[in-house]
One Martini backbone bead per residue (centre of mass of N, CA, C, O) as a GRO file, in nm:
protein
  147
    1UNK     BB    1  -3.171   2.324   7.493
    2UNK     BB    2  -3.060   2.314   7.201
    3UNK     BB    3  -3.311   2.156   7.094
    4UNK     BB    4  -3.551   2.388   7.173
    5UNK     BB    5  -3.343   2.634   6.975
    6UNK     BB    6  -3.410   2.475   6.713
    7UNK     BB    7  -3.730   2.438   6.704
    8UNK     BB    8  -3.773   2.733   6.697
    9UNK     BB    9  -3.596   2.820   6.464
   10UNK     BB   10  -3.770   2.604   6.251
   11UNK     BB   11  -4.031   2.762   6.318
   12UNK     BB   12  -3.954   3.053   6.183
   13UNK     BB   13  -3.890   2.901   5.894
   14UNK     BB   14  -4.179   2.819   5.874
   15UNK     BB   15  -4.350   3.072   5.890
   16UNK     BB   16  -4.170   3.244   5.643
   17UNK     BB   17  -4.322   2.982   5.460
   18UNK     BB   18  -4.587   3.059   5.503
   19UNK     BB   19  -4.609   3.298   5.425
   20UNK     BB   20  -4.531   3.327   5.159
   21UNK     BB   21  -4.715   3.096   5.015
   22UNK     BB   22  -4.978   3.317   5.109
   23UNK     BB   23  -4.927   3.519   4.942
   24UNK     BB   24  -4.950   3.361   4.702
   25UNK     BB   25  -5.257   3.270   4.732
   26UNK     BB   26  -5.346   3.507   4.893
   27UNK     BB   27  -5.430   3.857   4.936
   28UNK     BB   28  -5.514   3.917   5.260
   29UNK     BB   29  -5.201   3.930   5.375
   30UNK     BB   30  -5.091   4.096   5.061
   31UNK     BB   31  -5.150   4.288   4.822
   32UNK     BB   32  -4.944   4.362   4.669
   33UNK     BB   33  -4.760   4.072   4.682
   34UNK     BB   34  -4.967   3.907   4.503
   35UNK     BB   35  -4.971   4.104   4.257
   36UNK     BB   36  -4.659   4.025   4.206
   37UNK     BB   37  -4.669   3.747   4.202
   38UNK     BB   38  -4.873   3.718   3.947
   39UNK     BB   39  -4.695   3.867   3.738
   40UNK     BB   40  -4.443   3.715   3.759
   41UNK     BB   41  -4.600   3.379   3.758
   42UNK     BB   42  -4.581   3.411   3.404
   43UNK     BB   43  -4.275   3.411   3.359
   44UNK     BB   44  -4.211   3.136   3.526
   45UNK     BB   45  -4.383   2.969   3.359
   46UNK     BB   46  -4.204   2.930   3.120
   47UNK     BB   47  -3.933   2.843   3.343
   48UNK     BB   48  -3.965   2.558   3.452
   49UNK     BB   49  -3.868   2.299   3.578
   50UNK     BB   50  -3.920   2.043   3.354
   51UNK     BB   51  -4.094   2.145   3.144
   52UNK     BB   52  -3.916   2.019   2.885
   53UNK     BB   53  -3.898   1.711   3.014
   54UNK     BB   54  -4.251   1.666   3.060
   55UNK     BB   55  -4.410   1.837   2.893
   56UNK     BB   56  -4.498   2.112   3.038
   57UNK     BB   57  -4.788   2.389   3.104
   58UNK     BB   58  -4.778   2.619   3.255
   59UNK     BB   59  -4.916   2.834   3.458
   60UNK     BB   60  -4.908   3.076   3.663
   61UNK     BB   61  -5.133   2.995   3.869
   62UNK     BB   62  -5.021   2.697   3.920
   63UNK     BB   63  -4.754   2.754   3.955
   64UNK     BB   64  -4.801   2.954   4.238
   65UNK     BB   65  -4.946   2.721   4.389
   66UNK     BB   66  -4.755   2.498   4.410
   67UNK     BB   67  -4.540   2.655   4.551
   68UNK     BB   68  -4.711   2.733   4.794
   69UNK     BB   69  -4.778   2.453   4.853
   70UNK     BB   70  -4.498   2.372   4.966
   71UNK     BB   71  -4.434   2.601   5.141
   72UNK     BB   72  -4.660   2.534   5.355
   73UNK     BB   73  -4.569   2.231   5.398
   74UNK     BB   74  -4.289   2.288   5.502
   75UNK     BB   75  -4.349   2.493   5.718
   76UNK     BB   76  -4.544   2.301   5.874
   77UNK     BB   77  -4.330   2.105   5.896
   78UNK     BB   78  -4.163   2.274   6.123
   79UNK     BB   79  -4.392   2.344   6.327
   80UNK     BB   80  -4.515   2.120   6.409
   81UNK     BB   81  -4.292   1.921   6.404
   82UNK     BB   82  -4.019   1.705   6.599
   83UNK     BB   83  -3.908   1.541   6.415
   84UNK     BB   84  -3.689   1.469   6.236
   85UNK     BB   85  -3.747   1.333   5.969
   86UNK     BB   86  -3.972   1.545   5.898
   87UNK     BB   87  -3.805   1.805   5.897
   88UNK     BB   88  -3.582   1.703   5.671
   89UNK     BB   89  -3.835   1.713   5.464
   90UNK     BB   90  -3.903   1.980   5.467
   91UNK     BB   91  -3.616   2.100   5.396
   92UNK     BB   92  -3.668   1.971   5.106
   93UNK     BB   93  -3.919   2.120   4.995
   94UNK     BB   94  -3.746   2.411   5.050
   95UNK     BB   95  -3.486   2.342   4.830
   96UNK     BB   96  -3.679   2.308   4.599
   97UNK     BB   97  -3.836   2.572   4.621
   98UNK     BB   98  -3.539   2.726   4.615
   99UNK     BB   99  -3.391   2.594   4.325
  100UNK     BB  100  -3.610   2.672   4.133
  101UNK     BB  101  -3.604   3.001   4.222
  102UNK     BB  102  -3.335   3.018   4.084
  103UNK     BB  103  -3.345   2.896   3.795
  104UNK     BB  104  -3.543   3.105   3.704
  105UNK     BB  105  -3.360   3.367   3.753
  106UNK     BB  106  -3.165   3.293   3.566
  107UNK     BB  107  -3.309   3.286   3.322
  108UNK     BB  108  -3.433   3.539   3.346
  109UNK     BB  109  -3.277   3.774   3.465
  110UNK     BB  110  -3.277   3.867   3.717
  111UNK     BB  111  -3.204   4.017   3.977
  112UNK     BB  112  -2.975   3.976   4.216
  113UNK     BB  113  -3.136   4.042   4.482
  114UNK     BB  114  -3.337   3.762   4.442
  115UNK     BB  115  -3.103   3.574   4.505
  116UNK     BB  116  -2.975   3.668   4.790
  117UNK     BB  117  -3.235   3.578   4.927
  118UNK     BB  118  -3.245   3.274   4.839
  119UNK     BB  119  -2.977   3.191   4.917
  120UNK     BB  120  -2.998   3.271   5.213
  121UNK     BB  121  -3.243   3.047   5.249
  122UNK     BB  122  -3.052   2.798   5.157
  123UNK     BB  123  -2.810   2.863   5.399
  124UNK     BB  124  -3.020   2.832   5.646
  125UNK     BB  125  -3.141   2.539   5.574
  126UNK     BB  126  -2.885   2.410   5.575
  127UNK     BB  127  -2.738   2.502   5.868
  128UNK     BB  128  -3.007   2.356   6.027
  129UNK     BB  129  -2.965   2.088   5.940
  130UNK     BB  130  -2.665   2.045   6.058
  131UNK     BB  131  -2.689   2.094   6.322
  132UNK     BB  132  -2.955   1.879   6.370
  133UNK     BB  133  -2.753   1.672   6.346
  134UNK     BB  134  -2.542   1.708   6.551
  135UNK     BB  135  -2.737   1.712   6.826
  136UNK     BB  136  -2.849   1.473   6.759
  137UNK     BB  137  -2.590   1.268   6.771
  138UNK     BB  138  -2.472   1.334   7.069
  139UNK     BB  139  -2.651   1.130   7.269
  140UNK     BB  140  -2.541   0.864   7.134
  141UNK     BB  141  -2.226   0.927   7.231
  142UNK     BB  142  -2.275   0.954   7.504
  143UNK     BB  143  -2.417   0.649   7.574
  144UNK     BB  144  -2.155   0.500   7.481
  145UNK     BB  145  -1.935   0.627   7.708
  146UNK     BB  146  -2.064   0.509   7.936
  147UNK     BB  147  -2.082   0.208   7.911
   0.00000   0.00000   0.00000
């Protein structure tokens, strides 16, 4: 019981960033929201992780599309797959994406309210991972104590 309202529950974060990511790569689905990320990820484009270190110069388009691209693989390894290691991953490419445009939003100092939805998305798939973690282990703690 418990283990199918969690897979369930990791397919709802699946979609939230799966919707996210579309909104980011094609108009289709909110054209106002992909406009408005149009225009945000021409100046986060400037301040990318890692882009120092790499010497990497992002376009807005690329580096949105790049952005949208973990969320959607995310997203989607969440919502389809039902092994525990898989989506172990997709929560890591979500968490990566997660504190990449926390990292953004500090360096450009943008309002605080896009922090607090941010880190509310990283809070959610910590304790999302937490739980599963502890779920999954507790069937062999139980057939340990039978044997």
């Amino acid at each position: 019981m418990a283990k199918s309202i969690l897979i369930a529950f990791s397919a709802c974060i699946g979609l939230y960033f799966m919707y996210t990511g579309f909104c980011k790569m094609s108009p289709g689905v909110n054209e106002n929201l992909h406009n408005s990320m149009k225009k945000h990820f021409v100046n986060y484009a400037r301040v990318a992780p890692l882009r120092t270190h790499y010497n990497l110069k992002w376009k807005g388009m690329n580096y949105r599309k790049f952005v949208a691209g973990l969320e959607i693989t995310g997203g989607a390894g969440l919502l389809v797959t039902t092994s525990h290691r898989s989506r172990t991953v997709s929560y890591i490419l979500l968490l990566f994406c997660v504190g990449a445009m926390l990292h953004t939003y500090q360096t450009l100092g943008d309002p605080i309210t896009k922090v607090y939805t941010l880190l509310a998305s990283g809070a959610v798939i910590i304790v999302q991972m937490i739980i599963e973690r502890r779920v999954g282990s507790q069937p062999k703690q139980e057939k340990e104590k039978s044997s």
